[in-house]
MARZABA-412830 format. One line per 3 residues: for each residue x, y, z of C-alpha. Coordinates in Angstrom, 2 decimals. Layout:
<nodes>
X/Y/Z; ...
</nodes>
This chain:
<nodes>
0.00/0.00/0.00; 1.75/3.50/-0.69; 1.64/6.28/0.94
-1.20/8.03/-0.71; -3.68/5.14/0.38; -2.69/4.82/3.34
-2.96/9.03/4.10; -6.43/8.62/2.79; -7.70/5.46/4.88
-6.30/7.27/7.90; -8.46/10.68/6.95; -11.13/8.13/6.71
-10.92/6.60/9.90; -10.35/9.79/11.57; -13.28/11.42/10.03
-15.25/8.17/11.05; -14.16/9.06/14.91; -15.01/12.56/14.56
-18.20/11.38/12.85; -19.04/8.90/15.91; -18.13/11.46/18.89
-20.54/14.00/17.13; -22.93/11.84/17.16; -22.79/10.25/20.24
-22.44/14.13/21.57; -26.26/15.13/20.19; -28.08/12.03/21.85
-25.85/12.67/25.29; -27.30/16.46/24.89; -30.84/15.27/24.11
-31.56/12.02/26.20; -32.12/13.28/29.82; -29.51/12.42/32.42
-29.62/15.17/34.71; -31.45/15.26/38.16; -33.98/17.87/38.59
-31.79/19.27/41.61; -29.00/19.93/40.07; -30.66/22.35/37.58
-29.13/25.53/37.97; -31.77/27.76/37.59; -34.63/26.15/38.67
-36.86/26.20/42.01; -39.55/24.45/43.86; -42.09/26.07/41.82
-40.87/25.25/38.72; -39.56/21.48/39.80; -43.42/21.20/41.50
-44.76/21.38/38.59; -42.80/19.14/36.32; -43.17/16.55/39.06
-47.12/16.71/38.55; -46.68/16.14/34.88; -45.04/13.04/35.16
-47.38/11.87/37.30; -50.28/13.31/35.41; -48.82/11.39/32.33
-49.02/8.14/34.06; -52.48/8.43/35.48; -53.51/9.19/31.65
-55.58/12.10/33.35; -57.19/14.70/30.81; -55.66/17.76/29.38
-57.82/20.29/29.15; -60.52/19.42/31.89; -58.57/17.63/34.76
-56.16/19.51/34.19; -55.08/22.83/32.42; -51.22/24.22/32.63
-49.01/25.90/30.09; -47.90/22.44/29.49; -49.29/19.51/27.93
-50.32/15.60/28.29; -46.31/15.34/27.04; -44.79/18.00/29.11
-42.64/15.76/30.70; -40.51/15.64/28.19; -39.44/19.08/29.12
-37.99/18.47/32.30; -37.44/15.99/35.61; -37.14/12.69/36.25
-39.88/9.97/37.50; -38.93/6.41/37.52; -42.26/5.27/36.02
-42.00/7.72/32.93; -38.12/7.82/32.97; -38.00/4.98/29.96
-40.69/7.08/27.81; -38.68/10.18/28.33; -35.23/8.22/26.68
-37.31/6.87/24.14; -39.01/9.99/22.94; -35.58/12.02/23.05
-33.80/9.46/21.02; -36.09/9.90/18.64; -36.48/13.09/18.05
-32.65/13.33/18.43; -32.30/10.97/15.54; -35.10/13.52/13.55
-32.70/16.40/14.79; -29.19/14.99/13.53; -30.22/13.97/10.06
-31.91/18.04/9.68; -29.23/19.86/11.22; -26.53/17.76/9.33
-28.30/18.39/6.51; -28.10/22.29/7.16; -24.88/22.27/7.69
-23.39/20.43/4.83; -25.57/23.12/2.54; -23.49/25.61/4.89
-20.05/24.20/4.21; -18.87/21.23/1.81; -16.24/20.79/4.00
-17.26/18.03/6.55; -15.32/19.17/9.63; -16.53/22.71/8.97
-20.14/21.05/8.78; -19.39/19.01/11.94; -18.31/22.09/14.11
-20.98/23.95/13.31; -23.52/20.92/14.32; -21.64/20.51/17.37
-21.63/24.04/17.97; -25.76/24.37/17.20; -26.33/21.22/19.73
-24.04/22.98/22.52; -26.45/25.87/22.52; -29.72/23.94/22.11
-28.65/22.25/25.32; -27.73/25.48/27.49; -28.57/26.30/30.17
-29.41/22.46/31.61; -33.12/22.29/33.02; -34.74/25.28/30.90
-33.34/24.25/27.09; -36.78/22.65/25.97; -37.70/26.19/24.67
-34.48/26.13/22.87; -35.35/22.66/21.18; -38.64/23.36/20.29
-36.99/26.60/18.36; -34.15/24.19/16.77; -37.12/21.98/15.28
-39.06/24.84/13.72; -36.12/26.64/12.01; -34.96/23.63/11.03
-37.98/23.18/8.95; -38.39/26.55/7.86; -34.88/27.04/6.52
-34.67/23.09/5.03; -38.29/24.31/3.05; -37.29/27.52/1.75
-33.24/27.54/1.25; -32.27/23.81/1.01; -35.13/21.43/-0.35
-36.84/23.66/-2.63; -39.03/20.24/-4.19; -41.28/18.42/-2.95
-41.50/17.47/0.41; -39.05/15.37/1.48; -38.78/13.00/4.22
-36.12/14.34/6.48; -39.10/17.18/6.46; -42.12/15.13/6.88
-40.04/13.44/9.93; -39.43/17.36/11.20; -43.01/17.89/10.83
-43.41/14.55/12.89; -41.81/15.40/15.43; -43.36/19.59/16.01
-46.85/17.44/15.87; -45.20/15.55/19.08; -43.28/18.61/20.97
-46.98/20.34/19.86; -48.05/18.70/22.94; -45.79/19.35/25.54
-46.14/22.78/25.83; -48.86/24.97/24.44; -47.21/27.71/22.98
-44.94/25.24/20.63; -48.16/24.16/19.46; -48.90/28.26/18.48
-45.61/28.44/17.16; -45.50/24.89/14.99; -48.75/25.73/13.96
-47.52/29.45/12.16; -44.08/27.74/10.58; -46.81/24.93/9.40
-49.08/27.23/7.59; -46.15/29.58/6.04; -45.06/27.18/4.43
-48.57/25.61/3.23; -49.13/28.67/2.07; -46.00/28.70/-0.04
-46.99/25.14/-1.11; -50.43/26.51/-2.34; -48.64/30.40/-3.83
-45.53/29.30/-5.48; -45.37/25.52/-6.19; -49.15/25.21/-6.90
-49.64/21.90/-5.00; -52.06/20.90/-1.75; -49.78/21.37/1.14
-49.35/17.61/2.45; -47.97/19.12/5.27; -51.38/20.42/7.15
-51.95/16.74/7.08; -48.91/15.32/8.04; -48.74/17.50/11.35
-52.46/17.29/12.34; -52.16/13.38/11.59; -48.97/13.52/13.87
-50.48/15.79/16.84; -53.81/13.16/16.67; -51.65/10.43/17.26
-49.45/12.03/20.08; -52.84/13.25/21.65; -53.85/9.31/21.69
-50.58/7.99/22.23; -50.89/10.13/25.82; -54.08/8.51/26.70
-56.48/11.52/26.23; -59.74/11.22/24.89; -59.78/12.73/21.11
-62.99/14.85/21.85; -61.02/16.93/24.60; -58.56/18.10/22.23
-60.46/20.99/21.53; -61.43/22.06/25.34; -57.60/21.50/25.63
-56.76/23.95/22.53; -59.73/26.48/23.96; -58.54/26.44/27.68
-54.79/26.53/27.33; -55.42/29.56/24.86; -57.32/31.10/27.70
-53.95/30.18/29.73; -51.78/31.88/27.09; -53.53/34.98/26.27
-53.71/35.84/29.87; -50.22/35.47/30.46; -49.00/38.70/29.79
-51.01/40.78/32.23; -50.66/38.07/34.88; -47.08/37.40/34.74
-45.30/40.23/33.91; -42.89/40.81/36.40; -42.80/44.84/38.06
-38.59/44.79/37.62; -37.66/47.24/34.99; -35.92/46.00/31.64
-32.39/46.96/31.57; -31.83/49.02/28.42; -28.80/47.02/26.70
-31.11/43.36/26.61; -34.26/44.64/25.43; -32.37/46.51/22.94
-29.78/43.84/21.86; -31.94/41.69/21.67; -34.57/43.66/19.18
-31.54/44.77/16.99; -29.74/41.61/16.70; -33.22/39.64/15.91
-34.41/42.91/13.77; -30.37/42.09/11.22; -31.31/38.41/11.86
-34.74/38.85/9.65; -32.69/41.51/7.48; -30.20/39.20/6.56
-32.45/36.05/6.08; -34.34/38.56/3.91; -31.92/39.47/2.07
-30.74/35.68/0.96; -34.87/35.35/0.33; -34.90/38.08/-2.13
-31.90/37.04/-3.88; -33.71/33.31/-4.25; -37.74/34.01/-4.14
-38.09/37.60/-4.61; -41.49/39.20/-3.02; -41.89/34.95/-2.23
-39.03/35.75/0.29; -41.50/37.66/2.87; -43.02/33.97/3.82
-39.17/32.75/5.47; -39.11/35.99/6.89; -42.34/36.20/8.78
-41.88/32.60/10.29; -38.68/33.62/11.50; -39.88/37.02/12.62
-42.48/34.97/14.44; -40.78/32.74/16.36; -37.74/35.22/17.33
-41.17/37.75/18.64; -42.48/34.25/21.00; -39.58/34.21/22.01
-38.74/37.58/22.56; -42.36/37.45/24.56; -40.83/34.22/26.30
-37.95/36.01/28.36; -38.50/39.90/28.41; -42.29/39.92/30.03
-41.05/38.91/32.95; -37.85/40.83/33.28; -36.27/38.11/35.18
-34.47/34.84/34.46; -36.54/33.96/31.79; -33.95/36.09/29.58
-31.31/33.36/29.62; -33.84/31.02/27.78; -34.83/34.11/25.07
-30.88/35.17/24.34; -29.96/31.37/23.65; -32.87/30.86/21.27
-31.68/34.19/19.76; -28.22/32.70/19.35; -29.86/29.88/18.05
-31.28/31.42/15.53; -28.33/33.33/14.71; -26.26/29.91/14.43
-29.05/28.42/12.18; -29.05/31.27/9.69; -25.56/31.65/9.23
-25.99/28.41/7.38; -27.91/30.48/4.28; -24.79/31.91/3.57
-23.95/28.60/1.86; -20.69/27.49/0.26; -18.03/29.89/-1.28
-20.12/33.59/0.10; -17.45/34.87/1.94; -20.00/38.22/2.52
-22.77/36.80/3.32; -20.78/34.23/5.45; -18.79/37.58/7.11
-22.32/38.91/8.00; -24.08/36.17/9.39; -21.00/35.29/11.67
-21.19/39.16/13.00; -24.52/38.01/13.95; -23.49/35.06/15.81
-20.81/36.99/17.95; -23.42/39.36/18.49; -25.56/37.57/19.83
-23.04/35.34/21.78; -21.92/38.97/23.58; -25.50/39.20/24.56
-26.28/36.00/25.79; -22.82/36.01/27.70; -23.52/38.90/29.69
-27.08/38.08/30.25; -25.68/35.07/32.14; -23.32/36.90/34.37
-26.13/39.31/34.97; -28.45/36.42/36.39; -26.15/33.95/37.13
-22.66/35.05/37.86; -20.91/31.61/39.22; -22.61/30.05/35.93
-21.43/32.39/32.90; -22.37/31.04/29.29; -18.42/29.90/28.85
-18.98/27.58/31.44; -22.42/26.16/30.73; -21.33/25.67/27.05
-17.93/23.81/28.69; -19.62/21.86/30.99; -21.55/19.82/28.38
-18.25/18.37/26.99; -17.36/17.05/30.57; -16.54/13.68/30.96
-19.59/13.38/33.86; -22.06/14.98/31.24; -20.71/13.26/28.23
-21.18/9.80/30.02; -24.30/10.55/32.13; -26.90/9.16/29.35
-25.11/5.66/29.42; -24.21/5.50/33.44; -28.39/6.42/33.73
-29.38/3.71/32.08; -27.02/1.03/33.36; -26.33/2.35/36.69
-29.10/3.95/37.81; -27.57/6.86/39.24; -30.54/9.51/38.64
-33.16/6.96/40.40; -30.76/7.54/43.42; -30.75/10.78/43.04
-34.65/10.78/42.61; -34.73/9.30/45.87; -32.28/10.98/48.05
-34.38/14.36/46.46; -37.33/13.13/48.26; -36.19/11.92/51.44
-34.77/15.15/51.96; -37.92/16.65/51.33; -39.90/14.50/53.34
-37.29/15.04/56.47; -37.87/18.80/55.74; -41.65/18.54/55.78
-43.22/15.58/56.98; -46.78/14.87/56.89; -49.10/12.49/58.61
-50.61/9.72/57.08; -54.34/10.29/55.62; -57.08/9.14/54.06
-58.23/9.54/49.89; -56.88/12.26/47.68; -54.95/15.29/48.59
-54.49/18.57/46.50; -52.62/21.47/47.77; -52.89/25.28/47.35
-50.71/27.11/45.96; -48.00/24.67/44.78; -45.24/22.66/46.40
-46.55/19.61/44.99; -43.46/17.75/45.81; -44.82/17.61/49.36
-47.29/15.53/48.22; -45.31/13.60/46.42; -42.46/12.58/49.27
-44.86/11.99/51.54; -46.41/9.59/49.02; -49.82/11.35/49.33
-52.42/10.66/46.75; -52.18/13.47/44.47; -55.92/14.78/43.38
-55.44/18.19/41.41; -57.50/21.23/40.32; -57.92/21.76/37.37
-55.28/24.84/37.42; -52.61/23.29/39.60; -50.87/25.92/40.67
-53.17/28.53/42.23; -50.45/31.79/40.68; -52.26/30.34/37.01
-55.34/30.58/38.03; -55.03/34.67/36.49; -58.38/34.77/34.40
-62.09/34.85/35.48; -62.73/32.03/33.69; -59.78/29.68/34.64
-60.33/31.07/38.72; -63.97/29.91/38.50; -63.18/26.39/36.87
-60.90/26.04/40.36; -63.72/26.96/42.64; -66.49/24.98/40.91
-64.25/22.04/41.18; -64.45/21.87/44.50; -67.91/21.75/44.60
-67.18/18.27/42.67; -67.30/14.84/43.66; -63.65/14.88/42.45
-62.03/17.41/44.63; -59.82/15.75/46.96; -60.46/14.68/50.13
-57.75/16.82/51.85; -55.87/19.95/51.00; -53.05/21.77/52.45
-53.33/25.13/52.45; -51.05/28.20/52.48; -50.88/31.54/51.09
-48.23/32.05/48.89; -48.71/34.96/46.75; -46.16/35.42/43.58
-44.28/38.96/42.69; -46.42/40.80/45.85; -49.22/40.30/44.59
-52.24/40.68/47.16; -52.66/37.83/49.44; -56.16/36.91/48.43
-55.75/37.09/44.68; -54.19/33.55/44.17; -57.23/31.19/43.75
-59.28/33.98/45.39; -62.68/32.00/44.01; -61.94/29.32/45.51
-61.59/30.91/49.35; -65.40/30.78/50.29; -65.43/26.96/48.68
-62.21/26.37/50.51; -64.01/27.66/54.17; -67.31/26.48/54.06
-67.05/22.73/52.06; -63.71/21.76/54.23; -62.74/21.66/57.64
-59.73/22.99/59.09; -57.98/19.90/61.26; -54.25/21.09/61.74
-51.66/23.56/61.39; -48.44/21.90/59.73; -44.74/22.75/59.34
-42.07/24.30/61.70; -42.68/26.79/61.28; -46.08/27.07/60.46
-46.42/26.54/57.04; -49.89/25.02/55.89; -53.49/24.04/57.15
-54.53/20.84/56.89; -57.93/20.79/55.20; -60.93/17.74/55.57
-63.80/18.00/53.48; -66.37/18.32/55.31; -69.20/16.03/56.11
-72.14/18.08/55.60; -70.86/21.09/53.13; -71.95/24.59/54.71
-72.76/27.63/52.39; -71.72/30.83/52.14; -73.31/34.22/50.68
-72.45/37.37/49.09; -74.96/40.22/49.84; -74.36/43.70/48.01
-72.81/46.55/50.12; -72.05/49.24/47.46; -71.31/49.84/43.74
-68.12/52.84/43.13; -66.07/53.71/39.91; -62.66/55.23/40.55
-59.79/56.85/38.17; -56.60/55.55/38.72; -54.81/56.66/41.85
-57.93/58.10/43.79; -58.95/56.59/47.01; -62.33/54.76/47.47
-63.68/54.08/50.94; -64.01/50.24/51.51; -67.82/49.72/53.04
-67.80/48.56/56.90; -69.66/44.93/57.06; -70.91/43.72/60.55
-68.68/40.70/60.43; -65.66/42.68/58.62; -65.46/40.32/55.67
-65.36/42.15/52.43; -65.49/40.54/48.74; -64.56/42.71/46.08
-65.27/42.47/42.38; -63.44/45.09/39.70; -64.09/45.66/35.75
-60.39/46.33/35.13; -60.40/46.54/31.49; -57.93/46.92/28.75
-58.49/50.03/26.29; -57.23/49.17/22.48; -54.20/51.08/23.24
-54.01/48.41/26.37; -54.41/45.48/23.93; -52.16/46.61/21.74
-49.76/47.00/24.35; -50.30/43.67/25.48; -49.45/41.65/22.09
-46.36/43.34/21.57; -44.61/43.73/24.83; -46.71/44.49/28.60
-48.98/47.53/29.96; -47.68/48.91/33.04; -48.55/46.90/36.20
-51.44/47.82/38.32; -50.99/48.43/42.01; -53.56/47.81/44.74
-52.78/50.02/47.88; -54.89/49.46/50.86; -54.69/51.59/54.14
-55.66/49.53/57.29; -56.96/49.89/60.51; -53.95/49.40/62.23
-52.72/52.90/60.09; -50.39/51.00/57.95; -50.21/51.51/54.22
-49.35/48.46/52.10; -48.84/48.16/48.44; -49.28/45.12/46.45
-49.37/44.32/42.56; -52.74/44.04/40.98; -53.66/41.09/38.28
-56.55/42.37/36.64; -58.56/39.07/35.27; -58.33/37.87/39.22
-59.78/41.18/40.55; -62.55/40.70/38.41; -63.21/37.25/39.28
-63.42/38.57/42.77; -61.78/38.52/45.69; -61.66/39.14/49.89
-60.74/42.32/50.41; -61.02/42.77/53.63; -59.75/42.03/56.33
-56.48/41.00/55.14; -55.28/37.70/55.21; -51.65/36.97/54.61
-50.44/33.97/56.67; -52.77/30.54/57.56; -53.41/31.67/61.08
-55.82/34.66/60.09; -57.29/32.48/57.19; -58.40/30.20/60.18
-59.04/32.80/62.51; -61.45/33.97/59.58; -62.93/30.65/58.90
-63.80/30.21/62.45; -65.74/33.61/62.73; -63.21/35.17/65.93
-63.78/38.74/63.93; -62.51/40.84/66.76; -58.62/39.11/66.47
-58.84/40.64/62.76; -60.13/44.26/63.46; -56.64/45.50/62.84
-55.79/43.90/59.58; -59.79/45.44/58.47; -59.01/47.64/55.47
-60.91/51.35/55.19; -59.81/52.45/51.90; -58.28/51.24/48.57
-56.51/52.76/45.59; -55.60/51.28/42.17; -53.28/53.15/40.31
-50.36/51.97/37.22; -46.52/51.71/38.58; -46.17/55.00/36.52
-44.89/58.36/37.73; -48.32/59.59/37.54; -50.13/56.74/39.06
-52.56/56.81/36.23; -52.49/54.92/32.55; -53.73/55.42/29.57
-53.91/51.40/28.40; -56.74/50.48/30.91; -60.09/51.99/31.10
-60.71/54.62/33.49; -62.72/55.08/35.80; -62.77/50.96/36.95
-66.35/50.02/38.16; -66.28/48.27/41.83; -68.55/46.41/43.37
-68.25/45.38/47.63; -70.29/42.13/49.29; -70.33/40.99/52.74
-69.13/37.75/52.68; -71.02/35.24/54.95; -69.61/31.97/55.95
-70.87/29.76/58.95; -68.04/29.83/61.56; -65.83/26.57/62.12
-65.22/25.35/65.74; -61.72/25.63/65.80; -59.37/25.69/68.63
-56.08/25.91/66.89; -56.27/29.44/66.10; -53.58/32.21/67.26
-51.83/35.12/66.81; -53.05/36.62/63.69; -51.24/39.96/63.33
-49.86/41.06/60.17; -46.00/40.84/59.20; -46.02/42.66/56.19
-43.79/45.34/55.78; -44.23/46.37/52.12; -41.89/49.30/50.75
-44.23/51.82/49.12; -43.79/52.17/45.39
</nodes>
């Protein structure tokens, strides 16, 4: 053999390694091998609620009726780990990671001809779809729908191919574990039926191929096919009340918000620009789906002001990764351009990460998923078993930190911390809305509160109040407060310190009435007197309405946030945020009730211990200079009831007094 065989069999075998490790790299970044605790960004809210999925998934109960979340019958795929659906989650990401690698390779050969080019910029894409550990479904579900968008319009210009129809596949699938995927697969679907129908004058085969896939995903979960359009209706009620609900009262620092609109504003510039070149006025369809996914996700991190940035500035580099690839072969401009992009957006999503999380900079996340522990994790999972150790170790320690006492039937518990539940292997029996901070629209509050008057509310709830971002104490599942008093009994208080109230339903269910006190309208920032009631229970109801200016607001970023500021007996003055669609489902005012002790104090009628936390007067204004707003209507209609509830016999009820100290605002 001479020398010039013998160079090329070794290039062969070494591009054969290279080929293996790259591979073996996307499944270990795809098939989950992490433990939910050792998330970096996550917390007992967020790990509550991927707990409940799992468990939902098992049960096969129904999206959409039992239960309605941001996430759907296969949002467990997202995140955590649950030895009974631990199996299903490997499967299902080896899959789609097998969907993923033959797309993205096929990108990024039409990027470079050059295979090791091709293969660093696959590894590259895959390092980012994987950052940060915990929170990178968002950034997968993005990877699938560019993928398709930029394989239809710049690479397979024919017919539809399979590596697409597999794509298409596999959005139908992540359609269904969390909502607003399904929104987003849904607008990359039809852009490019459209352009099926417009420009190549054929049916667009792939409506059908993704409705065929999200029917069979739907099944495949065990839900009934005639709730998938209560699901689609109720999760859209979920998602459309998000913004006024969730938006977080810190500011937006300057340098995100605007990186991020100017580097996603030269990303659709420069995909345009290829588009033209190739489709002409055709080229606004590429455009829009990308300008449509980069505005979800710019949605996705920047309502909330908070960590939720990390997961929009990946996608955005993301994005920036996938469209350097239109550049294509031998344009050393366009190539030049697009990589700007991609350092760009790099700079940004590096110093959003030492912004938020300062021990975990984006240098190090990216690193960290070419460690030896993270590059061997998928195998040692599934022969050793480390993560069902870890599993539970995670819930012994929870059930040393809070243990429970054993009980009888079904248990639900308000407002979240359903890993409680869960190490203390309660039966789990949800609301509908799980976690009582979602419960954010009239419509989604009152589902909550008729469910208890169910057959199929649990038998036993723990209760705290745990109000999110400052909002008012009684706003979180407010509906559900008279149910809550007057079809359970209160049997305990639990935790050390006192944390929640152990509930009973009762034998004989008691009920409650609202009689009408008064009917006000204020303006923003001026003080209405709150109606004296002879027990001091007052239930408040409030037509806080957007004005179009509101709505408008609303779809493309956030209104300001509404403040509620009460002045009480005992002369303070509080301040708390105000979610509009909960004040209008109603709510107790009066007195105020932040911890479980004056909840219990209330439900067993001892008035007199809560004269001091009675409020006389309330004041809604916007967190504006001026107090006042021009994107809600003005004046706000009010209406006050004496609430009525027959007193419990309790003896475990205590100091009640107030520990609020809120700054004003």
């Amino acid at each position: 053999m001479n020398a010039s065989a013998k160079k090329t069999e070794w290039r062969q075998v070494a591009q054969l390694l290279v080929w293996v490790v790259g591979i073996y790299y996307v499944f270990s970044r795809f098939i989950p091998c992490t433990p939910v605790a050792d998330y970096p960004i996550c917390d007992d809210l967020d790990n509550a609620w991927a707990q409940a999925l799992h468990v939902d998934f098992i049960r096969h109960v129904q999206f959409g009726t039992d239960v309605i979340f941001t996430y759907g019958p296969w949002g467990f795929l997202a995140r955590g780990y649950y030895p009974p659906t631990y199996l299903i989650s490997v499967v299902a990401w080896a899959l789609l990671a097998v969907v993923y690698l033959g797309a993205s390779w096929r990108l990024a050969r039409h990027f470079s001809a050059n295979w090791l080019v091709a293969w660093i910029w696959l590894v590259s894409f895959t390092a980012v779809v994987s950052v940060p550990a915990g929170a990178d479904f968002n950034s997968r579900l993005v990877a699938f729908e560019v993928l398709l968008l930029l394989l239809h319009f710049f690479v397979e210009e024919g017919m539809l191919s399979l590596r697409q129809i597999l794509l298409v596949v596999a959005l139908g699938w992540l359609s269904l574990v969390k909502f607003t995927g399904l929104l987003e697969s849904a607008a990359v679907v039809g852009i490019i039926a459209v352009d099926n129908i417009v420009r190549h004058k054929r049916f667009p085969l792939i409506v059908i191929w993704w409705l065929a896939s999200l029917l069979l995903f739907w099944i495949l979960a065990g839900q009934h096919i005639n709730l998938l359009a209560p699901y689609c209706f109720n999760s859209w009620q979920m998602a459309s009340g998000y913004t006024e609900a969730m938006m977080f009262d810190g500011k937006a620092r300057g340098w995100c918000l605007g990186g991020y609109c100017l580097i996603a504003f030269l990303l659709c510039a420069f995909t345009g620009l290829i588009a033209w070149r190739r489709h002409r006025f055709r080229g606004a369809l590429p455009v829009a789906g990308l300008g449509g996914i980069l505005f979800l996700v710019f949605k996705l991190g920047f309502i909330r002001n908070d960590r939720h940035e990390i997961d929009s500035v990946m996608a955005l580099l993301l994005v920036a990764l996938a469209c350097l690839t239109l550049a294509g072969p031998g344009k050393r401009q366009a190539a030049m351009m697009g990589l700007c992009l991609v350092i760009g957006a790099s700079l940004l999503a590096g110093s959003v990460f030492n912004y938020w999380l300062p021990g975990e900079g984006l240098p190090k996340q990216l690193a960290r998923t070419f460690g030896i522990y993270n590059l061997m994790a998928p195998g040692m999972s599934l022969s050793t078993g480390y993560m069902s150790g870890e599993y539970e170790k995670d819930m012994a320690r929870a059930k040393k930190d809070f243990p429970l006492p054993s009980i009888q039937g079904g248990a639900d518990i308000y407002s979240y911390e359903q890993n409680v539940l869960f190490a203390n292997g309660w039966t789990y029996r949800p609301r509908p809305v799980m976690q009582s901070y979602c419960a954010y629209t009239p419509e989604l509050a009152r589902l909550n509160a008729a469910h208890l008057r169910t057959a199929r509310a649990a038998e036993n709830i723990l209760f705290a109040i745990q109000p999110l971002d400052h909002r008012f104490p009684a706003l979180d599942d407010g509906c559900s407060w008279p149910e809550l008093m007057t079809r359970y009994d209160i049997k305990n208080v639990l935790g050390s310190p006192e944390k929640y109230l152990l509930l009973s339903r009762a034998v004989l269910p008691r009920e409650y009435q609202l009689k009408p006190l008064a009917e006000n309208s204020a303006h923003f920032g001026e003080s209405v007197a709150v109606p004296a009631a002879t027990n001091g229970s007052i239930w408040v109801e409030m037509d806080v309405d957007k004005t179009s200016l509101g709505t408008l607001a609303s779809t493309i970023y956030k209104p300001p946030q509404l403040m509620l500021a009460v002045s009480l007996k005992d002369a303070r003055e509080l301040r708390f945020s105000l979610v509009p669609g909960m004040a209008r489902s109603g709510f107790l005012l009066s007195p105020l009730i932040e911890n479980i002790r004056s909840f219990a104090a209330l439900a067993a009628g001892k008035w007199q211990s809560l004269t001091n936390l009675e409020i006389t007067s309330m004041t809604i204004s916007a967190d504006t200079k001026s107090g006042a707003t021009d994107y809600y209507q003005s004046p706000v209609r009010i209406r006050f009831y004496q609430l009525e509830c027959p007193a419990q016999d309790l003896k475990i009820v205590g100091p009640t007094n107030s520990t609020t100290r809120a700054p004003a605002r």
